[in-house]
C-alpha beads as a LAMMPS data file, in Angstrom:
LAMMPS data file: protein, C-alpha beads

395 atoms
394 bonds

1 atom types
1 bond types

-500.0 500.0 xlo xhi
-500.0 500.0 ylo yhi
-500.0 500.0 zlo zhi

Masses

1 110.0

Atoms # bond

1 1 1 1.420 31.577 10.906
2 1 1 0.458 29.661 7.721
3 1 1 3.262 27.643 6.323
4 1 1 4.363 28.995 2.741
5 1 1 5.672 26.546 -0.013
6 1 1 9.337 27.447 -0.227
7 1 1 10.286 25.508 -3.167
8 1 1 8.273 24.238 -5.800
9 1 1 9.829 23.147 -8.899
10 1 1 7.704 22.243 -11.586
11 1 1 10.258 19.371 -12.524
12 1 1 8.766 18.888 -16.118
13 1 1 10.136 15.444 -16.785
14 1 1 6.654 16.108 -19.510
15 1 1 5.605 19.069 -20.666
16 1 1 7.810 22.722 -20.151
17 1 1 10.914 22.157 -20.386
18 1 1 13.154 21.493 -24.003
19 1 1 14.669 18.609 -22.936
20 1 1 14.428 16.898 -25.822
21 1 1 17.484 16.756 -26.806
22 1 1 19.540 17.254 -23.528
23 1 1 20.790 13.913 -23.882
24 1 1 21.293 13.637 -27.619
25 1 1 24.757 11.912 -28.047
26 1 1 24.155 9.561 -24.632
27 1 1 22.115 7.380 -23.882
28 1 1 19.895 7.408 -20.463
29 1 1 19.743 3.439 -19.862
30 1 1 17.268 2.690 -17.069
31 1 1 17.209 -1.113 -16.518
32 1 1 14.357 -3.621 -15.446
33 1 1 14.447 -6.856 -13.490
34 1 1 10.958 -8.346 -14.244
35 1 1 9.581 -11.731 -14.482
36 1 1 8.935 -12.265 -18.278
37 1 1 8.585 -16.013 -18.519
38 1 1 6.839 -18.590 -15.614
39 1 1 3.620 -17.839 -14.074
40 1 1 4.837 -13.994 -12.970
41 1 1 5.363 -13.114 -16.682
42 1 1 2.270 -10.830 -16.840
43 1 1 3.664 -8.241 -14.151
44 1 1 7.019 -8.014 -15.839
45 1 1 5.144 -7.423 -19.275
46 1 1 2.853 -4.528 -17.749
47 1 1 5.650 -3.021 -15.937
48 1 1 7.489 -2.735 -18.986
49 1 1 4.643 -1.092 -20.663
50 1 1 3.843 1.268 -18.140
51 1 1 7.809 2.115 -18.548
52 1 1 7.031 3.116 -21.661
53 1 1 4.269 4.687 -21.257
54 1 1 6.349 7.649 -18.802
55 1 1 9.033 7.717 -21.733
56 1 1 6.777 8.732 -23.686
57 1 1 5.141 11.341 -21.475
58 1 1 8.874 12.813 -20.755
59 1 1 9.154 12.956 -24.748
60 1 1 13.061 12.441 -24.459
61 1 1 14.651 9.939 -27.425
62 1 1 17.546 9.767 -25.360
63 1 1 16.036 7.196 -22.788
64 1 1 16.508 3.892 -23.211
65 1 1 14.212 1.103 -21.638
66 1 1 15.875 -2.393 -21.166
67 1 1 14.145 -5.061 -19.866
68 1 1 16.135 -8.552 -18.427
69 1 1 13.917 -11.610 -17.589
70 1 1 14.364 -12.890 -13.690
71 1 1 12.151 -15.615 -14.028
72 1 1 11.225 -14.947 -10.278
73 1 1 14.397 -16.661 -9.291
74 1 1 17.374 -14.808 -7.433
75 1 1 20.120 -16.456 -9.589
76 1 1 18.580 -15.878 -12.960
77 1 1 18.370 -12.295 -11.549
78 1 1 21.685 -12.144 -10.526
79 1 1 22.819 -13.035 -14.049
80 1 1 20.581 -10.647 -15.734
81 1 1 21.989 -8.064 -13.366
82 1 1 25.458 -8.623 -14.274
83 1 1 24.061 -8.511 -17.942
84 1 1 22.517 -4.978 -17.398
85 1 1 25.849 -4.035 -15.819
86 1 1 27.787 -5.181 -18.761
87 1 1 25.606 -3.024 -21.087
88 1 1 26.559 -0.186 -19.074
89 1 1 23.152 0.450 -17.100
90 1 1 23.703 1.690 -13.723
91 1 1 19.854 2.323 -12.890
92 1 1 17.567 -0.772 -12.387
93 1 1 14.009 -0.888 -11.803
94 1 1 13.200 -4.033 -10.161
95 1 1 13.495 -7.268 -9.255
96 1 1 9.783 -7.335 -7.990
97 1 1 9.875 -10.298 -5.193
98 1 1 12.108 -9.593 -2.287
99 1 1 13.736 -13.162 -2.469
100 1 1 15.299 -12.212 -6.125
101 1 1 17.272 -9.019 -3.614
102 1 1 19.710 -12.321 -2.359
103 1 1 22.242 -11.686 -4.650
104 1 1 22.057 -8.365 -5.828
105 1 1 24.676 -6.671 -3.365
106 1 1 27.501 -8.538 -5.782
107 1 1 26.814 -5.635 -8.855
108 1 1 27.299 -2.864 -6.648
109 1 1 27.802 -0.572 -9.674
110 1 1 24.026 -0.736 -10.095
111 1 1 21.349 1.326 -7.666
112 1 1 18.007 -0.947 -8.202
113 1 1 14.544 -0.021 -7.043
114 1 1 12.994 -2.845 -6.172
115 1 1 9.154 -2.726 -6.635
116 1 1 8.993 -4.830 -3.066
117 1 1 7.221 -3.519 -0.121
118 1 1 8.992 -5.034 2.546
119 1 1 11.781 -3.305 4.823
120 1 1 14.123 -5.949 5.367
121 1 1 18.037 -4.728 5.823
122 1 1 18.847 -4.635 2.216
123 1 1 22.699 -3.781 0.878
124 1 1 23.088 -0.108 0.226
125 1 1 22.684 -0.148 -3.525
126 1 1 18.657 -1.701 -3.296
127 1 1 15.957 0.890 -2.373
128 1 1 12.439 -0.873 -1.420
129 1 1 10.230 1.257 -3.308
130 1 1 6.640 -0.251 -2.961
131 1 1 4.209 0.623 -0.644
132 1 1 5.583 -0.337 2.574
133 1 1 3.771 -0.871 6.016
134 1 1 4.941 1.869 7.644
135 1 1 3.848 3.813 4.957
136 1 1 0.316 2.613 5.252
137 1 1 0.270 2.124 9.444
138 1 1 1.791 5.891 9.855
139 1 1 -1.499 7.131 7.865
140 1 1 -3.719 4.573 9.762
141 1 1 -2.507 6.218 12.747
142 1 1 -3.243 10.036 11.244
143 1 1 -7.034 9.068 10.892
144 1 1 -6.841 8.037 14.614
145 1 1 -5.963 11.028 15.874
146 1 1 -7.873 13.170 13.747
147 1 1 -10.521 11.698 14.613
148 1 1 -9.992 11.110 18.204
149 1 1 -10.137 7.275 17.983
150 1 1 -8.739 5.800 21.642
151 1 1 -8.771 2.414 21.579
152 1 1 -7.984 0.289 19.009
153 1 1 -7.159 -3.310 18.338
154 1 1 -4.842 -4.556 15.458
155 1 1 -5.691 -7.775 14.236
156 1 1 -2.649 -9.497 11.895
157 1 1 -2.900 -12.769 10.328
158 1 1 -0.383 -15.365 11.230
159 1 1 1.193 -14.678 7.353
160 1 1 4.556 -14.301 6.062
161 1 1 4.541 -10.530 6.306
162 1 1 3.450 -10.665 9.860
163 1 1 6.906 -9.267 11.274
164 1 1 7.001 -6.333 8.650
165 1 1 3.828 -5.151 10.000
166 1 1 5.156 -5.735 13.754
167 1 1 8.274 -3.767 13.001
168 1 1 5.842 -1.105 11.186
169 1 1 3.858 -0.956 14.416
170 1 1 6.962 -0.174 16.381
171 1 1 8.250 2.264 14.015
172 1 1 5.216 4.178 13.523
173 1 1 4.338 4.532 17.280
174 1 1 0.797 4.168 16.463
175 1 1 -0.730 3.823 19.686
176 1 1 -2.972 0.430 20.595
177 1 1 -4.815 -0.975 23.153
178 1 1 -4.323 -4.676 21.965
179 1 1 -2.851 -7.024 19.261
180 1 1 -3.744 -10.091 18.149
181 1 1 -2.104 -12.851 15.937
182 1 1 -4.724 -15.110 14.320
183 1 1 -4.548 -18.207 11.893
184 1 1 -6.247 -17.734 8.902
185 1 1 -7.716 -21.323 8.589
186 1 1 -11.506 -20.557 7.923
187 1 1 -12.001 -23.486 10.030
188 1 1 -10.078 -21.703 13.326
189 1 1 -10.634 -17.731 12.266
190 1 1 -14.335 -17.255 14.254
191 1 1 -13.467 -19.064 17.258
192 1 1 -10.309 -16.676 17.268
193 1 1 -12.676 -13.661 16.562
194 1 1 -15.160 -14.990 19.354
195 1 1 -12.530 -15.169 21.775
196 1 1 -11.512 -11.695 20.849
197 1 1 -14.833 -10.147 21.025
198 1 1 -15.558 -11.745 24.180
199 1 1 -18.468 -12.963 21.886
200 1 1 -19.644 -16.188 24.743
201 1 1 -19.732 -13.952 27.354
202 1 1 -22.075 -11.247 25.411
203 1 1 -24.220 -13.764 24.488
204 1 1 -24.626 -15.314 28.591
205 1 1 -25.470 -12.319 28.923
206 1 1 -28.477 -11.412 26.679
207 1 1 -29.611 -15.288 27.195
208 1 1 -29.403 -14.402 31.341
209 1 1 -31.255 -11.022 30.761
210 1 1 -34.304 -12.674 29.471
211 1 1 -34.447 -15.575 31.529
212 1 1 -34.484 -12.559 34.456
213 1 1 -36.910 -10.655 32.899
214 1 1 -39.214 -13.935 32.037
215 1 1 -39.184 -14.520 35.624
216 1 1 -39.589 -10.442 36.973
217 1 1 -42.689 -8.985 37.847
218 1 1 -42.390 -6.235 35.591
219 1 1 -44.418 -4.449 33.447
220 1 1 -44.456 -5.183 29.783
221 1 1 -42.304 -7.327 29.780
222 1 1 -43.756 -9.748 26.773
223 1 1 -42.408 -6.409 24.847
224 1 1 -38.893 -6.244 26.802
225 1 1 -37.920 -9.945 25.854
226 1 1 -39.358 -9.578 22.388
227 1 1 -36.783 -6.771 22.231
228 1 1 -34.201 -8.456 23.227
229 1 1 -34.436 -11.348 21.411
230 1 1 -33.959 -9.182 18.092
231 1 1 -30.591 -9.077 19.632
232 1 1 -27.314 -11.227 19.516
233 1 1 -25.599 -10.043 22.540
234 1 1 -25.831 -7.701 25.640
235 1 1 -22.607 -5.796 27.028
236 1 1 -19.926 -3.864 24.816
237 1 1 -16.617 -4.314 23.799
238 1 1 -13.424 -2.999 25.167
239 1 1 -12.429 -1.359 21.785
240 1 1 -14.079 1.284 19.467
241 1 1 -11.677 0.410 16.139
242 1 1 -10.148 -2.610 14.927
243 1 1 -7.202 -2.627 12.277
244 1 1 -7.425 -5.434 9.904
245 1 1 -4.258 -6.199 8.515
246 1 1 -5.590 -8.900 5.220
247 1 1 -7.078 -8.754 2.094
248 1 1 -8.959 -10.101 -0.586
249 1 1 -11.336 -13.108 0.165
250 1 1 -9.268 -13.411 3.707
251 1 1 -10.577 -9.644 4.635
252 1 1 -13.662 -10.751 4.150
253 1 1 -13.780 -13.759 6.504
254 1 1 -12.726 -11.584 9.315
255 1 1 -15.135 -9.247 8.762
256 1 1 -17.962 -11.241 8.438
257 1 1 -16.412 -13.831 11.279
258 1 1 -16.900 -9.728 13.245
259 1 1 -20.519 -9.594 11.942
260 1 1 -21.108 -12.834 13.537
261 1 1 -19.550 -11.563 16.888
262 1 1 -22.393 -8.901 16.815
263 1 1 -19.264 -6.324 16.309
264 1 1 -20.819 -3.553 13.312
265 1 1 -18.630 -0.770 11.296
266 1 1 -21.563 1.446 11.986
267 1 1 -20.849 1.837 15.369
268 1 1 -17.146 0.412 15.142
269 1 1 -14.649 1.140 13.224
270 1 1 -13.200 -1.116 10.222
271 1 1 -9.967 -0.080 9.250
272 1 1 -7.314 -2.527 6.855
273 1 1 -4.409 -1.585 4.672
274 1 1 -4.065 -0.779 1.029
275 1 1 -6.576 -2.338 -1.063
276 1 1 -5.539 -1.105 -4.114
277 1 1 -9.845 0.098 -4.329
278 1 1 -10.808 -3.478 -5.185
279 1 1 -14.222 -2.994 -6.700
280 1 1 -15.310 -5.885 -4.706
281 1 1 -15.043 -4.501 -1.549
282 1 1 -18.136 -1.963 -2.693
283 1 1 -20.722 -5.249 -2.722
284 1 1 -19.708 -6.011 1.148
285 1 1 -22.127 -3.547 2.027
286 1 1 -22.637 -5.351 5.266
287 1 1 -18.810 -4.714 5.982
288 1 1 -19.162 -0.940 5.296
289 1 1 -18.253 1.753 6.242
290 1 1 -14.440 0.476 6.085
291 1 1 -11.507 2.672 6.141
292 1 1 -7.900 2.541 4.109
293 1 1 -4.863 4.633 3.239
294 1 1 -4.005 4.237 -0.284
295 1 1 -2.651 6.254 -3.392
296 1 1 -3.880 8.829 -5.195
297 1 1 -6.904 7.138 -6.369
298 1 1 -7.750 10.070 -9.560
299 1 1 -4.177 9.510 -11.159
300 1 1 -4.754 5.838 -10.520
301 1 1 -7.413 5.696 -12.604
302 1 1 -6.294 8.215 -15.226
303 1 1 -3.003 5.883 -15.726
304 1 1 -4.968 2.843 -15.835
305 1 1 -7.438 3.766 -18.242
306 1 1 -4.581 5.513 -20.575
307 1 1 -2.986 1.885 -20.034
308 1 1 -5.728 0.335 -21.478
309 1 1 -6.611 2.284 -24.371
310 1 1 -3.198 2.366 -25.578
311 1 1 -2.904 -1.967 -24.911
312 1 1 -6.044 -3.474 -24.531
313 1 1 -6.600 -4.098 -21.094
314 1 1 -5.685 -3.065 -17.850
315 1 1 -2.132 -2.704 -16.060
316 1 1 -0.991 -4.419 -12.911
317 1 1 -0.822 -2.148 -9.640
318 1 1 3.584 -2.615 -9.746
319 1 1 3.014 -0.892 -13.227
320 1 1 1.794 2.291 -11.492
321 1 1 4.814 2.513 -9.253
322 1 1 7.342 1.682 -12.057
323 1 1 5.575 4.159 -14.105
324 1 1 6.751 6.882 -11.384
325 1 1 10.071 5.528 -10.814
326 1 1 10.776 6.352 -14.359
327 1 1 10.419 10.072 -13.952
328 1 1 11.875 9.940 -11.018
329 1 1 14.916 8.345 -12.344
330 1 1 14.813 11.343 -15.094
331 1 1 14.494 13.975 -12.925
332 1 1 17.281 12.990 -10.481
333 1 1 19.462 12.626 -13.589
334 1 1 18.827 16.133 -14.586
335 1 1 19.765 17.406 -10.465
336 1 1 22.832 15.681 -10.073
337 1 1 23.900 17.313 -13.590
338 1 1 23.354 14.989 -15.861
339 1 1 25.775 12.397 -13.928
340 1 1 24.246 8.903 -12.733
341 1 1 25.017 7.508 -9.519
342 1 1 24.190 6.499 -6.035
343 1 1 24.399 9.529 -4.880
344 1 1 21.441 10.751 -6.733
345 1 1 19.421 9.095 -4.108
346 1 1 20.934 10.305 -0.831
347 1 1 19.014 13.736 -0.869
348 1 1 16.680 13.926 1.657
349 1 1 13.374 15.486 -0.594
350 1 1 9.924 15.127 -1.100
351 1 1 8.777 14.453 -4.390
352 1 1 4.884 14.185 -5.970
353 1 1 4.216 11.823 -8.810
354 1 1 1.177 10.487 -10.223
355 1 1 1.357 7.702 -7.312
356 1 1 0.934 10.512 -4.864
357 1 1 3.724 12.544 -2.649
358 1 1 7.059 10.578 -1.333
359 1 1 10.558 10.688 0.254
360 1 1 13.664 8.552 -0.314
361 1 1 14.752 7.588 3.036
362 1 1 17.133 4.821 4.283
363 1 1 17.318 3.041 1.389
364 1 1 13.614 2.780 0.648
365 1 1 10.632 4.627 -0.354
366 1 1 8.328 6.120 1.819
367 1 1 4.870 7.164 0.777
368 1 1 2.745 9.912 2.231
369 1 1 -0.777 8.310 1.642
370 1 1 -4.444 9.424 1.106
371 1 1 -6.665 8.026 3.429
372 1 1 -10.362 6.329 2.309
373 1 1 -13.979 5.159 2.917
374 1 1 -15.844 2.574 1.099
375 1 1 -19.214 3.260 1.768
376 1 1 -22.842 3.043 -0.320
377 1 1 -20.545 2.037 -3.215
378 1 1 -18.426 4.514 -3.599
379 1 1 -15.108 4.955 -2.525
380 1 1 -14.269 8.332 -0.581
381 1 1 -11.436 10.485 -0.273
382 1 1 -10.829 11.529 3.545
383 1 1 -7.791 13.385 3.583
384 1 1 -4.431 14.117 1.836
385 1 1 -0.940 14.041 2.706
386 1 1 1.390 16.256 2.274
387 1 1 3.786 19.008 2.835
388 1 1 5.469 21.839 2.456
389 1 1 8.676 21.326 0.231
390 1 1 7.568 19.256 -3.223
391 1 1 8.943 18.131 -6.366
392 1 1 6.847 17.570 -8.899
393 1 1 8.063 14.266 -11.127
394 1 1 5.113 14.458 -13.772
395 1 1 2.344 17.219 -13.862

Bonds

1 1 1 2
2 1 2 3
3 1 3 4
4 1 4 5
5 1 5 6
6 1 6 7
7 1 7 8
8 1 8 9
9 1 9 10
10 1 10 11
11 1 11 12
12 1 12 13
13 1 13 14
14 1 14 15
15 1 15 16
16 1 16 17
17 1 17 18
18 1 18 19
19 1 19 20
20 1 20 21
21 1 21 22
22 1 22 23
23 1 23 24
24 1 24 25
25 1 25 26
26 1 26 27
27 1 27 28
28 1 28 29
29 1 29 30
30 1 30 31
31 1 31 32
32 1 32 33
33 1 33 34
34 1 34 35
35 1 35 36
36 1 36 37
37 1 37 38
38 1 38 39
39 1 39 40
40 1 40 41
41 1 41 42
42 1 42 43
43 1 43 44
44 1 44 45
45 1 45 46
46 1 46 47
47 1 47 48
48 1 48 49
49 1 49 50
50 1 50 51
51 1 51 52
52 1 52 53
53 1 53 54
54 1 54 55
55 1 55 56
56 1 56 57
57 1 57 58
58 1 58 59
59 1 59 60
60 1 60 61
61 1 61 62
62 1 62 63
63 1 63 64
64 1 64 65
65 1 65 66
66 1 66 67
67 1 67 68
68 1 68 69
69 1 69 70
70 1 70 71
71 1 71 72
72 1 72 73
73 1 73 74
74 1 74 75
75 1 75 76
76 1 76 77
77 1 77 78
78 1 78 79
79 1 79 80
80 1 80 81
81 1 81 82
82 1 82 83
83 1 83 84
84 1 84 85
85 1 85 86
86 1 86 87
87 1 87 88
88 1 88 89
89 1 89 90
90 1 90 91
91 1 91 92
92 1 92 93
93 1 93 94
94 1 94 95
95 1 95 96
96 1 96 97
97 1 97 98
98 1 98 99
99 1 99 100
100 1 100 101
101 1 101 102
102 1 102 103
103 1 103 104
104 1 104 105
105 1 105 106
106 1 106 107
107 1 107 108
108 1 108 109
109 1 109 110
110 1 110 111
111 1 111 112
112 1 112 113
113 1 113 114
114 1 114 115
115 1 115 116
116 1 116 117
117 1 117 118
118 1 118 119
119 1 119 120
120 1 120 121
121 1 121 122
122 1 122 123
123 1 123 124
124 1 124 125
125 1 125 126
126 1 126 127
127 1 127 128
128 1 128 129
129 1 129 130
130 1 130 131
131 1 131 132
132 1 132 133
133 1 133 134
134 1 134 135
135 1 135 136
136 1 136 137
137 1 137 138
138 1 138 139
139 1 139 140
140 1 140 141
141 1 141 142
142 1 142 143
143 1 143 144
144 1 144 145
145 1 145 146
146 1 146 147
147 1 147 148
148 1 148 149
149 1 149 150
150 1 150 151
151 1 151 152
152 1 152 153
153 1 153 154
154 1 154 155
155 1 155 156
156 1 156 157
157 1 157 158
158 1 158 159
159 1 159 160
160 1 160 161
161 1 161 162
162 1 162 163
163 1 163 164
164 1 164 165
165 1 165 166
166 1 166 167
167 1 167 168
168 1 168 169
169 1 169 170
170 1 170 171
171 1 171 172
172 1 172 173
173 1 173 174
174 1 174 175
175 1 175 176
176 1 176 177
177 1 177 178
178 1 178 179
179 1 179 180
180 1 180 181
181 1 181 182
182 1 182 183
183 1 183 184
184 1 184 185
185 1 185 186
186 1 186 187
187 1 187 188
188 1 188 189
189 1 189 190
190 1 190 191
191 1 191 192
192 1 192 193
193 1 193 194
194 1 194 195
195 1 195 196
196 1 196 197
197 1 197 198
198 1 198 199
199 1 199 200
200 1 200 201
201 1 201 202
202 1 202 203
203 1 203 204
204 1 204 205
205 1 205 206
206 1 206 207
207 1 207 208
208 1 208 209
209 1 209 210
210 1 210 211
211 1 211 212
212 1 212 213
213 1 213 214
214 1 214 215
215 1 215 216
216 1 216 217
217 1 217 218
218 1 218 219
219 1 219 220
220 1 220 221
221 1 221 222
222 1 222 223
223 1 223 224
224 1 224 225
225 1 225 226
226 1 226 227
227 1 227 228
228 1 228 229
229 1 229 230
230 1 230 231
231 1 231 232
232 1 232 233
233 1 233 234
234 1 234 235
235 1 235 236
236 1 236 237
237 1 237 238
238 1 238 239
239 1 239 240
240 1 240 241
241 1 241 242
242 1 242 243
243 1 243 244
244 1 244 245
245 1 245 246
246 1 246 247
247 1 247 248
248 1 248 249
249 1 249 250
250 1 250 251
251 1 251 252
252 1 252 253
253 1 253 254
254 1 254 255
255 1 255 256
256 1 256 257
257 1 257 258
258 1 258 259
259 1 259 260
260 1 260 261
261 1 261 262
262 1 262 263
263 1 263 264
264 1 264 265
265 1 265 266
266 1 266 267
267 1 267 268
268 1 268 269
269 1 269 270
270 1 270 271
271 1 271 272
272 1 272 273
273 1 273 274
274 1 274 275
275 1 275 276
276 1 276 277
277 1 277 278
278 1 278 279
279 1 279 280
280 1 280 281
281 1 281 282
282 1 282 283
283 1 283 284
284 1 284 285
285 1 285 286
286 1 286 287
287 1 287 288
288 1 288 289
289 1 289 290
290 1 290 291
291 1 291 292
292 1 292 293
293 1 293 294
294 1 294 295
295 1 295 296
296 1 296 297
297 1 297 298
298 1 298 299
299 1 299 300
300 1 300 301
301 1 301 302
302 1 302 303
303 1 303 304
304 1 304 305
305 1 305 306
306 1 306 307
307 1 307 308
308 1 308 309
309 1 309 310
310 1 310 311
311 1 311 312
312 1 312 313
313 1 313 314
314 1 314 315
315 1 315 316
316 1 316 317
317 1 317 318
318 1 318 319
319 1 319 320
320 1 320 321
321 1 321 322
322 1 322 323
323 1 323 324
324 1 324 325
325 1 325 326
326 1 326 327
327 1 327 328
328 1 328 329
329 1 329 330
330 1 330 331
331 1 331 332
332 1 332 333
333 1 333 334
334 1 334 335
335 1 335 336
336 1 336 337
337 1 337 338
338 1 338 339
339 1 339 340
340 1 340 341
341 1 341 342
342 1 342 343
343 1 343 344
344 1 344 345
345 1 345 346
346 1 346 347
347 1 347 348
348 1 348 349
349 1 349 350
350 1 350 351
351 1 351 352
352 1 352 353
353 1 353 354
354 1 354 355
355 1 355 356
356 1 356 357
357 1 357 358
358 1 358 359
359 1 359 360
360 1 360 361
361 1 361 362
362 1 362 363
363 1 363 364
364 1 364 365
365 1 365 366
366 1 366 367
367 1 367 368
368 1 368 369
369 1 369 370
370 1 370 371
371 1 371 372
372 1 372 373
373 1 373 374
374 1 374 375
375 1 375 376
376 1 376 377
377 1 377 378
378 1 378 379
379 1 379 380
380 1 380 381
381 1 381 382
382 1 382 383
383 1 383 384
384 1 384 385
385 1 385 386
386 1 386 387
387 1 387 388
388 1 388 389
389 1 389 390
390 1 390 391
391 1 391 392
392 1 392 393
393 1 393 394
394 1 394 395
């Protein structure tokens, strides 16, 4: 029996409904805890943007955007907390780095969502609200089954977010056949990769085939060596999809360190996290087809290119997320009748934004992701997430 959408409220932060004026003798004060001086002070200044940006699609005068500078430090964002507090906010978007969270739990007045993606054990008033590993893994583990996928390695680089994607693993319950840790020193990373792939062994092997064959009797066998020799190794691998858990120029040495271990996407697959569709990635055609869940890519690009034609170039990917948050700040405002608190947050719901669909769950955000393939440079949409009860944030 299909499933039928039971609720669907067109939550028009935007467009339908008059709320213009809902909120005309007080003041909706959302708060944000961004770098805006020291090498980070180009995130804080797109995030505040993009906050703007969302006021201005909700079209409410009533909402009032202020921004407090952490200079990535946790004291400094302690004191701009308290400062926040003082002016009465008791909504906070940000910090953006999980080490400004230290201090936070001493302005329990305020709920912040922080724009980190890591699930450490946070006091009660911080939601995480980036794009977490579970988030990503419990996707990864979607295209697995769907398409039948049995055995799969996870390879994770020896990095300071190693244990969030260890607990993700757990959580998730994706199901592996191995894991490996590996360093990412260029110098170590193939020998790692070799050892992984069996590589030495696959290549005895094709060098003890043709000595056989040189020595056989058989027949043509100036045509089976010549064969062979067009070859790197002989004998297959234990696995039939590797998870690469990197990015950027880092991704790319373990793929190609892969390549070199005669292990191909096109008759392996190459799966990583959330890439955030870096353009690069579509000139590593030798590294293609690779797989990766991600948000909606569409809105994405709508935002960003609204970003820039409205500033001059293009946002940050935090700006995207704090662009959402705002309407869903609004909207939970307008649920819990018009009064703001912590409780706004404890409702178990799913809610779709331009980011794509998510849920507010034990003190962070979870996202329900797409799931795509870079491939003959293009990036593909697979599938979508989602389900049956949603609340739309923006339309």
């Amino acid at each position: 029996m299909r499933k039928i959408i039971k609720i669907i409220l067109l939550l028009v932060l935007t467009f339908l409904l008059p709320l213009k004026n809902l909120y005309a003798n007080e003041k909706i004060k959302i708060g944000l805890l961004v770098p805006l001086t020291g090498k980070n002070a180009e995130i804080g200044q797109s995030i505040i943007k993009s906050s703007l940006l969302a006021v201005n699609k909700i079209n409410n005068i009533s909402i009032e955007i202020i921004p407090r500078d952490t200079q990535s430090d946790p004291n400094t964002t302690l004191r701009s907390a308290k400062e926040l507090s003082e002016l009465g906010v008791k909504i906070v978007i940000g910090p953006v780095f999980n080490n400004n969270l230290e201090y936070l739990n001493e302005v329990k007045e305020i709920t912040f969502l922080s724009l980190t993606n890591k699930e450490a054990n946070n006091s009660k008033n911080i939601i995480n609200s980036g794009i977490n590993a579970k988030s990503q893994i419990k996707a990864i583990k979607k295209f697995l089954e769907l398409n039948e996928i049995k055995k799969t390695i996870f390879l994770i680089p020896d990095a300071n977010y190693k244990n969030e994607i260890e607990k993700a693993i757990q959580s998730s319950k994706i199901k592996l056949f191995k894991k490996h840790i590996y360093n990412t020193d260029p110098t170590k990373l193939t020998s790692q990769i070799e050892k992984i792939t069996n590589y030495k062994k696959r290549k005895q092997n094709l060098d003890d085939e043709i000595v056989r064959i040189e020595k056989s009797d058989e027949n043509n066998k100036e045509k089976l060596i010549e064969k062979l020799q067009k070859r790197d190794t002989l004998g297959s691998v234990n696995f039939d999809s590797v998870i690469i858990a990197d990015f950027d120029e880092s991704l790319k040495s373990v793929t190609t360190s892969l390549l070199y271990t005669d292990i191909s996407p096109k008759n392996k697959y190459f799966i990583t996290l959330n890439q955030w569709f870096d353009k690069s990635l579509l000139n590593e055609t030798s590294s293609q087809p690779l797989y990766f869940p991600s948000i909606n890519k569409k809105n994405y690009e709508n935002f960003s290119l609204e970003y820039f034609d409205k500033f001059g170039y293009y946002p940050n990917q935090l700006s995207f997320l704090s662009f959402d948050l705002v309407g869903l700040i609004y909207y939970l405002i307008i649920q819990n009748n018009s009064v703001i608190d912590d409780k706004m947050f404890t409702k178990k719901t799913l809610f779709k934004g331009k980011v794509g669909v998510f849920e507010i769950k034990n003190n962070k955000i979870n996202h329900i992701l797409n799931f795509y393939k870079v491939e003959n440079n293009k990036f593909f949409n697979l599938f979508k997430s989602f389900k049956t009860v949603i609340y739309f944030i923006f339309l």
